[in-house]
C-alpha positions in Angstrom: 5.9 1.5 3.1 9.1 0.3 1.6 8.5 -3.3 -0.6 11.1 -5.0 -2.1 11.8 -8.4 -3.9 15.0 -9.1 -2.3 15.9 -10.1 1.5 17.4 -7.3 2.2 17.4 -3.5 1.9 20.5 -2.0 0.9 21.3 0.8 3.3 19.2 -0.4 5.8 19.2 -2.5 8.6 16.1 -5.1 9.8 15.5 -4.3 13.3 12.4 -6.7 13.8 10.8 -9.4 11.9 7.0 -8.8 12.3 6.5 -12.8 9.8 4.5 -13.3 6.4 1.6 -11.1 6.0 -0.4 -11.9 2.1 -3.3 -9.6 0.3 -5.5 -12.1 -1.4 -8.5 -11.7 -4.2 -10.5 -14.2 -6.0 -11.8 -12.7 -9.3 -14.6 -14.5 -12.2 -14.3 -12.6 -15.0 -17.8 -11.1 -16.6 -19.0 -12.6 -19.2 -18.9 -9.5 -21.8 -14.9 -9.2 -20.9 -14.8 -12.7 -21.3 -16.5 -13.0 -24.9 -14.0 -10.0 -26.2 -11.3 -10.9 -25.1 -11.6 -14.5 -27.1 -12.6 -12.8 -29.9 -9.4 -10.3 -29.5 -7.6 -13.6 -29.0 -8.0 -14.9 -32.4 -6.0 -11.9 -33.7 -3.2 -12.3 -30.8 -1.7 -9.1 -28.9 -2.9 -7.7 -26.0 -6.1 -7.9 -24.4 -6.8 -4.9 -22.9 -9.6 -5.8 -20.5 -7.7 -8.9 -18.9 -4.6 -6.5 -18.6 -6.8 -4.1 -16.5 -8.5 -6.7 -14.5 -5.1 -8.1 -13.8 -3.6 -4.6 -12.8 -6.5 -4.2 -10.8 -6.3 -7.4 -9.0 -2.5 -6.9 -7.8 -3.1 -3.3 -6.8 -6.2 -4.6 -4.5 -4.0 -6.9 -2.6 -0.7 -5.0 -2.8 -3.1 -3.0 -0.5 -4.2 -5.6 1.6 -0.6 -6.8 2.0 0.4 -2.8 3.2 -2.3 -3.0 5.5 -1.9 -6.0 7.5 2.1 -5.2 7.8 1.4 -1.7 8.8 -1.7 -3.5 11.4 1.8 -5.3 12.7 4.3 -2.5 13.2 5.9 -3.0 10.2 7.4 0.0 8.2 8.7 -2.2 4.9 8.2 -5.8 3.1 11.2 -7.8 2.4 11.3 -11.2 -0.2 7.7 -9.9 -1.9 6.4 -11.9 -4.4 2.8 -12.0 -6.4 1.6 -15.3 -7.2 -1.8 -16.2 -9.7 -3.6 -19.4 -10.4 -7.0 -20.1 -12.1 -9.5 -21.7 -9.9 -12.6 -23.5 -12.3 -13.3 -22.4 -16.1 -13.7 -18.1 -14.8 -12.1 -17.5 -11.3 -8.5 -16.1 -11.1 -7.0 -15.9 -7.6 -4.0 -13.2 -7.2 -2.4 -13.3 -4.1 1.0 -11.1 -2.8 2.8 -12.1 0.4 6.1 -11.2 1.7 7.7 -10.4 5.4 6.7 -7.6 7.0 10.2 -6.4 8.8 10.9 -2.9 10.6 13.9 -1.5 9.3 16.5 1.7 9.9 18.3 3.1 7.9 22.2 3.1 8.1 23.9 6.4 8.9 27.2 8.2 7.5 30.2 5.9 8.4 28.0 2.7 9.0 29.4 -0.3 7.4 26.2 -0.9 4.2 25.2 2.7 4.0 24.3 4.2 0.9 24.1 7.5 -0.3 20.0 7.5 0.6 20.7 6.0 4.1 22.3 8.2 4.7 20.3 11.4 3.3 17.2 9.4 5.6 19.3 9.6 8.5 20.6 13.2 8.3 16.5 14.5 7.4 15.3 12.7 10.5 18.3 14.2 12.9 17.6 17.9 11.7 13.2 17.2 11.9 14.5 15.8 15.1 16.5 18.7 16.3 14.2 21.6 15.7 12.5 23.2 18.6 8.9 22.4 18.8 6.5 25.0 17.8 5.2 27.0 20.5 1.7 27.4 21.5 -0.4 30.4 20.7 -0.5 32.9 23.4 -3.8 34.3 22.1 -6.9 32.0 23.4 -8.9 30.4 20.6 -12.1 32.3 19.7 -15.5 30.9 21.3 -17.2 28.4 19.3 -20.1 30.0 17.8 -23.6 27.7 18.5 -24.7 25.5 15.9 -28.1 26.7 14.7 -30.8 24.4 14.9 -31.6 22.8 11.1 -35.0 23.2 10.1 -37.0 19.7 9.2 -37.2 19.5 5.6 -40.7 19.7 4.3 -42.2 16.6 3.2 -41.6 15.4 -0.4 -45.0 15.0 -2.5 -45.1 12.3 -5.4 
């Protein structure tokens, strides 16, 4: 699945608009992360346990996001953006939407083709124009039976 930030894909032309599809997560923070990371905070830098929760978080709905474009039809997200906000005192909500789009890539000569368009375009022609593999002449082997599985014997405390 191709995301982007921008509207458009250079090289590539949107062939269908499949609308806004979003991966959402609503995260409290434990109580031990919580503690460490104020007292981490009284130093300043980094605080290593929000940073992986965080990380986490966008990864889990990335995900979600891929899976209710590819659910549409979709083969790439144009215009994706992550968005956070706190929710209470401990619950963070992280949340990535975009617009789920079909697109094709532009071939050699096309007005907006670039150099991997066009390397797309000329990969899918030659997987397109090889013969297909034939069958085997030679008939598969019989399946052998399964043999029965014993019962296991019975456990003693």
């Amino acid at each position: 699945m191709l995301i982007v930030t921008s509207n458009e894909i250079p090289g590539h032309r949107i062939d269908a608009v499949f609308g806004e599809v979003m991966g959402l997560t609503v995260r409290s923070r434990d109580i031990g992360s919580q503690m460490l990371a104020g007292f981490r905070s009284l130093g300043g830098g980094e605080l290593p346990e929000m940073t992986k929760a965080l990380y986490e978080s966008r990864q889990e709905v990335m995900a979600r996001m891929v899976n209710e474009a590819q659910q549409r039809g979709a083969n790439a997200i144009v215009a994706m953006r992550f968005d956070t906000s706190e929710m209470g005192t401990n619950w963070t909500e992280v949340c990535a939407y975009g617009t789920a789009v079909y697109v094709l890539p532009l071939g050699e000569g096309e007005p907006g083709a670039t150099g991997q368009s066009v390397y797309l375009t000329k990969t899918a022609a030659e997987q397109n124009s090889r013969p297909a593999q034939p069958a085997p002449t030679h008939p598969a082997p019989p399946a052998q039976p399964q043999q029965p599985t014993p019962p296991a014997p019975p456990q003693q405390f």
